[in-house]
C-alpha positions, 0 to 999 in steps of 0.5 A, spaced: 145 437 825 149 443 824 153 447 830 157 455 830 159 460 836 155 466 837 157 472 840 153 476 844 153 482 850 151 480 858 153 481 864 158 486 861 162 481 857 161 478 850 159 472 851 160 467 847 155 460 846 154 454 841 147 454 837 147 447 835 140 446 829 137 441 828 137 437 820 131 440 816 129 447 814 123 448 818 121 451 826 123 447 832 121 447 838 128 450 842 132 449 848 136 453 853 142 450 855 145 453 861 152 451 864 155 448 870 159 454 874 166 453 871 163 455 865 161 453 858 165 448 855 165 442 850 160 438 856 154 443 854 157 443 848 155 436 846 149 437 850 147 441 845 148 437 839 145 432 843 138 435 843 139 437 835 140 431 833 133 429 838 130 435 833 131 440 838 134 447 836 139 448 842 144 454 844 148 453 850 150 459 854 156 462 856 158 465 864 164 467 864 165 471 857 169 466 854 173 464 858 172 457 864 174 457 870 177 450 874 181 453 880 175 452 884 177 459 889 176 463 881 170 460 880 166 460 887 169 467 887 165 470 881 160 465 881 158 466 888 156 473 887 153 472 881 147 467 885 146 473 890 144 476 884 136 474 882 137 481 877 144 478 875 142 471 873 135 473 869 140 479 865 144 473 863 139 468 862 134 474 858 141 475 853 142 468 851 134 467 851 134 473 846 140 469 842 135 463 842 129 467 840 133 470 834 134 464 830 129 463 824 128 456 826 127 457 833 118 456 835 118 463 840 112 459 842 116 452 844 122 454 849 124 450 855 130 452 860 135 447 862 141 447 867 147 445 871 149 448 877 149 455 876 146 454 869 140 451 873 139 456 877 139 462 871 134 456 868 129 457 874 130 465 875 128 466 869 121 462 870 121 467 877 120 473 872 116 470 868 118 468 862 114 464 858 117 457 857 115 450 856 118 446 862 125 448 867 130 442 869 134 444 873 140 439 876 144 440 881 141 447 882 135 447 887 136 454 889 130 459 892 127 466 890 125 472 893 119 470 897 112 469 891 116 470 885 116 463 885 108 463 883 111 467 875 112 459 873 108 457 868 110 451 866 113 444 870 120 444 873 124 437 873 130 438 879 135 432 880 139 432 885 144 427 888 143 424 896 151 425 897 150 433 895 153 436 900 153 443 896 145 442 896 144 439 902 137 436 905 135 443 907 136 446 900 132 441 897 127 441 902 127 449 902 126 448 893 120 443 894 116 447 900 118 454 895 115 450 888 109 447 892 106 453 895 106 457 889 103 452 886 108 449 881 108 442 877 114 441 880 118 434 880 124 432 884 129 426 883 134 424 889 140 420 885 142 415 891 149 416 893 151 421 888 155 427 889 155 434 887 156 434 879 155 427 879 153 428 871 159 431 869 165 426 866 171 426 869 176 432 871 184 432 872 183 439 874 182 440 882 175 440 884 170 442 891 170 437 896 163 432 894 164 433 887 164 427 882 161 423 877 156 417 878 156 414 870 150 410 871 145 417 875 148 421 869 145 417 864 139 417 868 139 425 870 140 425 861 134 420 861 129 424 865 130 431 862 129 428 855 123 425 858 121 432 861 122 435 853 119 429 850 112 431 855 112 438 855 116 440 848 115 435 842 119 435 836 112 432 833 
């Protein structure tokens, strides 16, 4: 498996992201891999080489040009925007995807989308435009579109959620749900019992929002299922 940083333009930044590839010189199949809202870092980072080392060519995307934002007040501040703004989110996720597509050892005909948070949400944006992709997991991310945009989605979408979330409350995954079933989306959701919001990231000493921690055991389980969902719908074999 090898690694290296790409830089490219979006949302009026240069980004920059981690391509991981797998050993071997031939097409794989190939994944996106979006991050949770204070940006790319070395968690994503690892996500990426995780699904290189499975056999996947991975590129995890950047949000913020380089930079990760922990003040929660800086993050909400530009990520709050950002999820009001369909447009915004699917330029950011088409750049990236453009990236992924150019790899020589990507298949173009075998790309599945997966994110955290606002990573999620880009994941699933994409598939309101319709773009062709394999299968979508979003954790954390269950945000609506904009009414019937939902019925562009051509492949299965895997969310996962915890209980505990306050961020993404009962009233947004039951929102999630009734937008995936009446587009008539194979769709799947996960409730984690008594996890939080973020509850699949590691442990942070910086300050984070009320409702955010990690639950080890679901976290493992949340990688599980979403390497389940790639194993189904993007083999390696």
């Amino acid at each position: 498996m090898t690694t290296r940083t790409i830089d490219y333009a979006a949302d009026g930044l240069t980004m920059t992201g981690h391509l991981a590839l797998p050993a071997g010189a031939g097409r794989r199949p190939a994944v996106l891999v979006g991050p949770e809202g204070v940006g790319l870092s070395d968690v994503e980072r690892r996500r990426a080489d995780a699904l290189a080392e499975l056999g996947y060519v991975a590129f995890a995307f950047d949000l913020h040009g380089g930079r990760c934002l922990p003040d929660p007040q800086e993050m909400l501040a530009r990520c709050m925007p950002l999820l009001a703004d369909p447009g915004r989110m699917r330029n950011i996720g088409r750049a990236a995807l453009d990236v992924l597509r150019a790899e020589p050892r990507t298949d173009p005909e075998r790309i599945a989308a997966i994110g955290y948070g606002t990573g999620g949400a880009i994941a699933l944006e994409l598939g309101r435009d319709g773009v062709d992709l394999r299968a979508i997991a979003t954790v954390n991310g269950l945000t609506t579109g904009r009414p019937g945009e939902a019925a562009r989605i051509r492949c299965p979408v895997w969310a996962g959620v915890g209980s505990q979330d306050p961020i993404m409350p009962p009233a947004q995954r039951e929102a999630f749900t009734a937008e995936m079933q009446e587009a008539g989306v194979d769709w799947r959701l996960v409730v984690y019992g008594g996890a939080l919001h973020a509850f699949h990231h590691p442990p942070v000493t910086h300050r984070v929002l009320p409702g955010v921690g990690h639950h080890p055991q679901h976290a493992r389980r949340a990688w599980r299922d979403v390497v389940d969902l790639l194993a189904e719908c993007v083999p390696v074999t």
